[in-house]
C-alpha positions as a Python dict, from the first residue, in 0.01 Angstrom:
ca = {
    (1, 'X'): (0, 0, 0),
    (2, 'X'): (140, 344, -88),
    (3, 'X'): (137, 631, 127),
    (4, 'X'): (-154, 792, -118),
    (5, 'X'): (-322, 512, -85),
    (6, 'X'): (-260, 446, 326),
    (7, 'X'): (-409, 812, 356),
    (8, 'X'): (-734, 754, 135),
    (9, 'X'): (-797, 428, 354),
    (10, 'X'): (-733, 682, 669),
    (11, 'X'): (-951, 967, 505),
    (12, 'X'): (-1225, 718, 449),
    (13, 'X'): (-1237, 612, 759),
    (14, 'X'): (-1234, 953, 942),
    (15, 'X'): (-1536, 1095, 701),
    (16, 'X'): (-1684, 788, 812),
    (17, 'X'): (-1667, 848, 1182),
    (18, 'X'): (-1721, 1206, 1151),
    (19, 'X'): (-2087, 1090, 1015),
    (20, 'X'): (-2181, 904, 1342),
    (21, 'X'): (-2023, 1202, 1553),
    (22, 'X'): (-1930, 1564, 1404),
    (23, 'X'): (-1685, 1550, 1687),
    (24, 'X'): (-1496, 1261, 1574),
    (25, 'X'): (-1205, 1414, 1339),
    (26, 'X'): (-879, 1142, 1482),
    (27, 'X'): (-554, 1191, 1347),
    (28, 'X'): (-399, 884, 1177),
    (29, 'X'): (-237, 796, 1478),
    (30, 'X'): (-489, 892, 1764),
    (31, 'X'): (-597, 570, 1955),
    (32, 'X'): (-956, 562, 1908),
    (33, 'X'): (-1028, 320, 2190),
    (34, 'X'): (-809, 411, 2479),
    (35, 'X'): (-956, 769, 2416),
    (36, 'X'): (-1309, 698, 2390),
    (37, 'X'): (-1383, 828, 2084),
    (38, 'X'): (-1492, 489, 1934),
    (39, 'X'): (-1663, 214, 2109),
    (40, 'X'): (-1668, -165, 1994),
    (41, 'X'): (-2051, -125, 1834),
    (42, 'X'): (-1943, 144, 1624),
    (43, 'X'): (-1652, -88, 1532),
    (44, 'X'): (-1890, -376, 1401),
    (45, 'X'): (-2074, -61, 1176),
    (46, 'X'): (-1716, 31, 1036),
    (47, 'X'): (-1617, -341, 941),
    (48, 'X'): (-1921, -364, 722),
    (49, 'X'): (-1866, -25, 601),
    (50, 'X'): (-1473, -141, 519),
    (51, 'X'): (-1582, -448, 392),
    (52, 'X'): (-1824, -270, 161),
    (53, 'X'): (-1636, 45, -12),
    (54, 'X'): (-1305, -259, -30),
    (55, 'X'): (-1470, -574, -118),
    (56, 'X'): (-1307, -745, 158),
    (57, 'X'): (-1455, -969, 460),
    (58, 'X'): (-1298, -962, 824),
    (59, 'X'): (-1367, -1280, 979),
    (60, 'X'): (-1348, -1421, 1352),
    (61, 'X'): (-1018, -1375, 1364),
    (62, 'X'): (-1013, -998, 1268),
    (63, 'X'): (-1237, -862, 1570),
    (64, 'X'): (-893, -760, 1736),
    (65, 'X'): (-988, -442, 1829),
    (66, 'X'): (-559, -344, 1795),
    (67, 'X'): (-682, -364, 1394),
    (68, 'X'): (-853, -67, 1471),
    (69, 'X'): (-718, 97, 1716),
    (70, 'X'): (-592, 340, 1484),
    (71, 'X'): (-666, 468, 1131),
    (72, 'X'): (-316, 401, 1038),
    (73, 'X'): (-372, 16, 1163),
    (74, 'X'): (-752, 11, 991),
    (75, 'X'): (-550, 164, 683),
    (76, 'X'): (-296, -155, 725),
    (77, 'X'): (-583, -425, 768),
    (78, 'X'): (-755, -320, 435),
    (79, 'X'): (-462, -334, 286),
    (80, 'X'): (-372, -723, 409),
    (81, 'X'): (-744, -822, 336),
    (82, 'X'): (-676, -662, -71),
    (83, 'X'): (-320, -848, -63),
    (84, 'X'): (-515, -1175, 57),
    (85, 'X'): (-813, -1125, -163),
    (86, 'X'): (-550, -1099, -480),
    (87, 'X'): (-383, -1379, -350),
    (88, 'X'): (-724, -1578, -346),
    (89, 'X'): (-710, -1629, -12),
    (90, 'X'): (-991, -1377, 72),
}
């Protein structure tokens, strides 16, 4: 994943949050968690939103909530569901 393409996946995201809450506006490296500016249900909206605008699927073993703890580290699992995906294991 490119840097362009890192902060499209991160600019995404935040217009995303910022639709649920105004407020929300996290830097690429602002722990969304640990600050309590996302909870886990609005976690479970943004995977289907993800999995929707990248034609990827998160599975059992992607509800580690340090895949999202950041935009930067959502950026990074979209990019590893793609690179699985093209590899056909996605």
């Amino acid at each position: 994943m490119t840097d362009a393409e890192e902060e499209a996946v991160c600019q995404a995201v935040g217009t995303f949050l910022a639709q649920h809450d105004p407020a929300l506006r996290p830097a690429p490296d602002d722990e969304l968690f640990t600050s309590g500016l996302v909870n886990s249900l609005l976690v479970v909206e943004l995977m289907v939103f993800l999995e929707g605008r990248y034609a990827i699927r998160f599975g059992v073993d992607d509800l580690d909530l340090g895949n999202f703890a950041t935009l930067r580290r959502i950026a990074r699992a979209v990019n590893e569901k793609q690179a699985a995906v093209r590899a056909g294991r996605g």
